[in-house]
C-alpha positions in Angstrom: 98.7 85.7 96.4 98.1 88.4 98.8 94.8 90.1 98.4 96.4 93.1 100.1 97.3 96.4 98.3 101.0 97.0 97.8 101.6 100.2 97.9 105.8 101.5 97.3 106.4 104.9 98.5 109.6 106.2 96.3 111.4 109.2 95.4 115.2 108.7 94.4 115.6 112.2 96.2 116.7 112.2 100.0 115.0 114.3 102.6 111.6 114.7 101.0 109.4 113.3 103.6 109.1 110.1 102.3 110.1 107.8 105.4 107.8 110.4 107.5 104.6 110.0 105.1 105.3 106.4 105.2 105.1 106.3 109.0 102.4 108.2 109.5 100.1 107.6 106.1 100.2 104.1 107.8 99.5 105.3 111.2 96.4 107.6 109.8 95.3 104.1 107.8 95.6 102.0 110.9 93.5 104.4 113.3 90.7 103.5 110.8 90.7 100.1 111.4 92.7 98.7 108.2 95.3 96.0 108.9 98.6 97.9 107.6 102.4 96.3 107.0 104.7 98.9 106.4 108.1 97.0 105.9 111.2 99.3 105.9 112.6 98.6 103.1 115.9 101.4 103.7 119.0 100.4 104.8 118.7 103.2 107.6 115.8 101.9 108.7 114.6 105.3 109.7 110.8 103.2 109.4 112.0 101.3 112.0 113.5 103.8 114.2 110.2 106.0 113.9 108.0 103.2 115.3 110.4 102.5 118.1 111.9 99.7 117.2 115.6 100.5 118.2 118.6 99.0 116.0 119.6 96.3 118.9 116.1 95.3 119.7 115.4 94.4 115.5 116.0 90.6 114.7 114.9 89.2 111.2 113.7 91.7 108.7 113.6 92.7 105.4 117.0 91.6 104.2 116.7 87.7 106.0 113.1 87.9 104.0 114.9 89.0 100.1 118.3 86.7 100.9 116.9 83.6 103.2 113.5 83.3 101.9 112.3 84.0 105.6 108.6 84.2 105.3 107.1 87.4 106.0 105.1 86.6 108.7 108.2 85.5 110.7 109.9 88.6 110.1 106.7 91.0 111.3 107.0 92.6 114.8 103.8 94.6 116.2 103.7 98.0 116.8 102.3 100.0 119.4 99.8 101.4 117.7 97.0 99.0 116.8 96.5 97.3 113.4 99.9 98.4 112.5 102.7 95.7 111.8 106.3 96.2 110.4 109.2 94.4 108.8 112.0 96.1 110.4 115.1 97.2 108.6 118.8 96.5 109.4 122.2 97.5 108.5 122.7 94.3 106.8 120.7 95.8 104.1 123.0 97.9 103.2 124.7 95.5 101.2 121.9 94.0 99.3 121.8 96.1 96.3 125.7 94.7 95.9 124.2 91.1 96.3 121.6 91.5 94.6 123.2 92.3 91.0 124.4 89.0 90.8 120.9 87.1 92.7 118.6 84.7 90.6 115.6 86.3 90.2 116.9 89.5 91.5 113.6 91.9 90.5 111.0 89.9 92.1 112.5 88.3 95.3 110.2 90.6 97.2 107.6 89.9 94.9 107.9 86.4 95.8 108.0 86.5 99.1 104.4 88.5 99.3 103.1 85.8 96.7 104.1 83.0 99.0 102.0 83.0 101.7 98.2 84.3 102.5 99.1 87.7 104.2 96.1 89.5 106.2 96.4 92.7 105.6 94.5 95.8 104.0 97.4 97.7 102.7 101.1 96.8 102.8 103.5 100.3 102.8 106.8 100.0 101.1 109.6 102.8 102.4 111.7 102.6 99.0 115.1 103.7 100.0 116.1 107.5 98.7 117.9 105.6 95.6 116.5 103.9 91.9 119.0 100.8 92.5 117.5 97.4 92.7 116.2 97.5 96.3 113.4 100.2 95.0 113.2 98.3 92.0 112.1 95.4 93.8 109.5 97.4 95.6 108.4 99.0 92.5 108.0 95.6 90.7 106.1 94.0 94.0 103.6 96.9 94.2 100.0 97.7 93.0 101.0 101.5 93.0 103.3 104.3 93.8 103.1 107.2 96.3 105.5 109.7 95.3 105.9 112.2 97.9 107.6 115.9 96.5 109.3 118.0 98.6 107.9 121.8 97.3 111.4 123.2 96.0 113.2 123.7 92.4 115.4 120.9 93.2 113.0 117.9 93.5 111.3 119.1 90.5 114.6 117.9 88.3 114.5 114.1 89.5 110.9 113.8 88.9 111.1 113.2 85.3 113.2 110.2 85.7 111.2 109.0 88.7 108.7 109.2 86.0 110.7 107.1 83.1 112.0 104.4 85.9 108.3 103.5 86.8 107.5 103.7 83.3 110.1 101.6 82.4 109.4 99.2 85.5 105.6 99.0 84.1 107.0 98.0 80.4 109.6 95.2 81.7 108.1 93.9 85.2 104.9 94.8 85.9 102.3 96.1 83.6 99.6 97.0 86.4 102.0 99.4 88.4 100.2 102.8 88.2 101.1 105.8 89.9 98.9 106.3 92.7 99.4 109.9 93.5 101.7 112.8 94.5 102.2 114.5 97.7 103.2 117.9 98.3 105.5 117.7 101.5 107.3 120.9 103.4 105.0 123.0 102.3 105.6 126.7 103.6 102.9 128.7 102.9 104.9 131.8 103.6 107.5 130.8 100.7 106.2 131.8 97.2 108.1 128.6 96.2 106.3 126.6 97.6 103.4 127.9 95.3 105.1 128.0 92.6 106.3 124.3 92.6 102.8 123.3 93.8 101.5 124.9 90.8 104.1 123.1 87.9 103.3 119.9 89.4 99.6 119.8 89.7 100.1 121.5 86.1 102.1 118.3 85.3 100.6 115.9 86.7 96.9 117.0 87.2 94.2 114.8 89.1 97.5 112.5 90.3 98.0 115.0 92.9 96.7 114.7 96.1 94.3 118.4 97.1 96.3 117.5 100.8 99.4 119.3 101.4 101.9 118.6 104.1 103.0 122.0 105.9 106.6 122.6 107.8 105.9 121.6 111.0 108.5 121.6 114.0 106.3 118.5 115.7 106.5 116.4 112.8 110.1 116.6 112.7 110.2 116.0 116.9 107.8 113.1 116.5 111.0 110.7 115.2 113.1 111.4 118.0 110.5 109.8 120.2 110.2 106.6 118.6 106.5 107.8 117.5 104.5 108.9 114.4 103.3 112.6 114.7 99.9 111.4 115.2 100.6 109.8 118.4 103.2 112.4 119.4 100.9 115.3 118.6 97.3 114.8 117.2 96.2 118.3 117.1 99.0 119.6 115.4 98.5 120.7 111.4 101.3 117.9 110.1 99.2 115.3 112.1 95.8 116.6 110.4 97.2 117.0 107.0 98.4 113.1 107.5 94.8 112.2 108.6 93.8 114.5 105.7 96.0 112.2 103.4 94.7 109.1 104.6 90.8 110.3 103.6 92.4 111.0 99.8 94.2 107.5 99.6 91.4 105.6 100.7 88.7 107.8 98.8 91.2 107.2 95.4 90.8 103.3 96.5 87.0 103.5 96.6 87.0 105.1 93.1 89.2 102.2 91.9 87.3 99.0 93.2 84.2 100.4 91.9 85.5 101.3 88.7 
């Protein structure tokens, strides 16, 4: 078994950051010398494409590792930034959650595959894709934890609850040591009284889960993806780069807590 910490980031909502704090949590991780897979785990491999991996250059991946028992290792493609590894994602994905309803084993086939081999790494990042099919379900049964990020307007509120009853749910059936690691506040517009107010109901909600980091609007972070780089390389200065860095501190400080515990 992997002695690495799984770690599935997952929101059923689209366009809440979730892809971007995958990329650059991971990033933030790495520049502090931990060993970090992210494997892309969406079929629009927008993981992939923000590390610079383009769709022609991308070989094996994540579906040859669920459907032909590829091991992970030979699926793993370095990054440019150091420590930092990644399974890549392709549009042959996009037909797994069909395949998978009628796959042996179907809930833990990416379980298995992390099981099967020694894998050295301090963290593995799992970019769940904007869905609660069977591919997230997968990751959710395969992880340790869950880092939910929230986009800070009325609408992501609603799906929360069942984001909330599916890893439940997952915890009861599959895996009894799935916790939720925390929540992230993401587009944060301190200008917006919105933003506030949503920031508010869910630490009210959720309490300590919530990470004190917020992620602001920021025009670089959403430039950084069109240059095949995380905003940390693009732009280190910038506040969605230091709020990242800022995130990193929290996750690893939340990990401390738990090993001594």
């Amino acid at each position: 078994m992997t002695s690495a910490r799984v770690i599935a980031i997952a929101n059923q909502k689209g366009g809440v950051g979730k892809t971007t704090t995958a990329i650059n949590l991971a990033t933030a991780l790495a520049a502090v010398g931990k060993r970090i897979l992210v494997i892309d785990f969406d079929p629009q491999g927008n993981a992939s494409t923000g590390f610079g991996v383009g769709r022609a250059s991308r070989g094996v991946g994540s579906y040859e590792v669920l459907f032909a028992d590829l091991p992970i290792d030979e699926a793993v493609v370095e990054c440019s930034v150091p420590n930092l590894f990644l399974v890549t994602s392709s549009v042959h994905l996009s037909g797994a959650e069909v395949e998978l309803v009628s796959a042996e084993n179907r809930e833990y086939r990416l379980r298995d595959a992390l099981i099967r081999q020694p894998l050295d790494y301090d963290y593995i990042l799992i970019d769940c894709p904007p869905a609660l099919g069977f591919l997230t379900l997968n990751a959710l049964v395969a992880a340790d934890a869950v880092l939910v990020p929230l986009q800070c307007e009325f609408y992501a509120l609603e799906g929360l609850s069942h984001l909330v009853r599916t890893i439940e749910r997952v915890k009861r059936t599959f895996n009894p040591t799935l916790e939720i690691h925390g929540v992230v506040l993401t587009m944060f517009d301190k200008r917006n009284n919105l933003s506030d107010m949503v920031a508010a109901d869910v630490r009210g909600f959720f309490g300590d889960k919530v990470y004190d980091t917020v992620i602001p609007r920021n025009v670089k972070v959403s430039e950084a993806p069109s240059h095949g780089k995380p905003v940390l390389i693009y732009d280190m200065r910038c506040p969605g780069s230091q709020a990242y860095i800022h995130l990193a501190s929290e996750v690893l400080k939340r990990e401390k807590r738990r090993m001594a515990a």
